[in-house]
N, C-alpha and C positions, 0 to 999 in steps of 0.2 A: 842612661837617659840624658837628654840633652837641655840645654837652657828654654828650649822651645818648647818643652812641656811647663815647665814653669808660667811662660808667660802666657799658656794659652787660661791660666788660670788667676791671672793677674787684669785688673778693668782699662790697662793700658794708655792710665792718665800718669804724665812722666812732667813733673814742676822744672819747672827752669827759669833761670834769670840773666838778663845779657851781664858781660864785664863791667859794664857800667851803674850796673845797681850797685847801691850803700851796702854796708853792711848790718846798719838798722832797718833797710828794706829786707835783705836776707832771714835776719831775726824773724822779723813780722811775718815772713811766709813760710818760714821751718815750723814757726806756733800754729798759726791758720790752717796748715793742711799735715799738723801731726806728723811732720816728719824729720827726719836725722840729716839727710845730706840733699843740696841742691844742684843741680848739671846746672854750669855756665854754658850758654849758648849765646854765640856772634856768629850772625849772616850766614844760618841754621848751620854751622860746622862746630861739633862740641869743643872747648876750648879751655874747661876747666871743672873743679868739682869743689865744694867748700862743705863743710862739717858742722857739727854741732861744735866736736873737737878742735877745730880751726878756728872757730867763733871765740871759743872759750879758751885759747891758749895767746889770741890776739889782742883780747881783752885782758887778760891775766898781765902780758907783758906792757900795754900801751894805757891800759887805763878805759872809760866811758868814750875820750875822745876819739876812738879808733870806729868808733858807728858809723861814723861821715866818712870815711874811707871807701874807697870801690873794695868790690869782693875778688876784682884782678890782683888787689893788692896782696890779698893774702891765699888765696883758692890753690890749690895745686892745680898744676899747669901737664906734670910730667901724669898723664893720667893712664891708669892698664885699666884696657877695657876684653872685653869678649863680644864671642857672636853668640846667634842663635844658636849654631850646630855645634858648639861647645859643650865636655860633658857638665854634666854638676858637677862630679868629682875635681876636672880641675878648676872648675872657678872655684870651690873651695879651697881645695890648695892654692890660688891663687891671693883670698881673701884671707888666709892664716899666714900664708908666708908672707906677706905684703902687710897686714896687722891690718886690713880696713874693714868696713861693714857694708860696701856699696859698692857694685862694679856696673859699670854702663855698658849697656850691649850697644855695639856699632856694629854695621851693615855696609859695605862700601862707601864710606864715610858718611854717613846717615848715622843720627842717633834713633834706633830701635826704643828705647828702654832701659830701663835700670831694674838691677835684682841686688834685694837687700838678703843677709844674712840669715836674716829670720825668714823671706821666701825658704832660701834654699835650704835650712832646719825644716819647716813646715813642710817641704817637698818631699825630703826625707824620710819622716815620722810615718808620711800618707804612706811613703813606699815600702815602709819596712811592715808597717800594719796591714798594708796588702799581698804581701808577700805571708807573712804569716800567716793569712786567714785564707789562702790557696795553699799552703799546706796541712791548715786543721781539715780544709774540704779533702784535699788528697786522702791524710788520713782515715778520716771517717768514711770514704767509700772504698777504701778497703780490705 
């Protein structure tokens, strides 16, 4: 299966924030809309990704004062992303071997969307349980 079944099951609302927002503006909107990681977008070309974990590891080293910072400042820049026609399998491997919880689908330099970790757990689960339940039917007829 490919990233494109995933997202046909995702409402294809994707948060993002230009370089130039704070990293108090970033806080505020990872709380508001419940989630882990934000795509950087300048002049709609993606351009960076910033974390919970980047939040928290920037704070950790700099102190409160580091909120007034752009999120350029700290966001990873060197970003791996995928496409649609990508399997699940390897964005998995991708998101184990790389240690992150978020990969952005890009599209001929278009950002598509983001798939988190738990999508692609959640995707999994659906397909191993339907997989199952076509071979209890197998079985039971006959």
């Amino acid at each position: 299966m490919t990233v494109s079944a995933i997202l046909k099951n995702k409402d294809g609302t994707t948060i993002t924030l230009p370089s130039s927002a704070t990293l108090a503006q970033a806080c505020k909107t990872l709380a508001q809309y419940r989630i882990g990681t934000i795509l950087i977008v300048d002049e709609d070309k993606l351009s960076g990704i910033i974390s919970e974990r980047d939040i928290v590891r920037i704070m950790a080293a700099s102190g409160g004062e580091a909120l007034n910072d752009t999120v350029a400042s700290c966001m990873t820049k060197n970003i791996i992303t995928c496409t649609s026609a990508d399997t699940v399998s390897l964005v998995m491997e991708r998101m184990t071997n790389g240690r992150f919880r978020h990969i952005p689908i890009v599209e001929n330099d278009q950002l598509i969307g983001i798939v988190s970790i738990g999508d692609v757990v959640k995707f999994r689960i659906a397909e191993v349980e339907r997989e199952a339940q076509e071979i209890r039917d197998y079985i039971s007829t006959t």
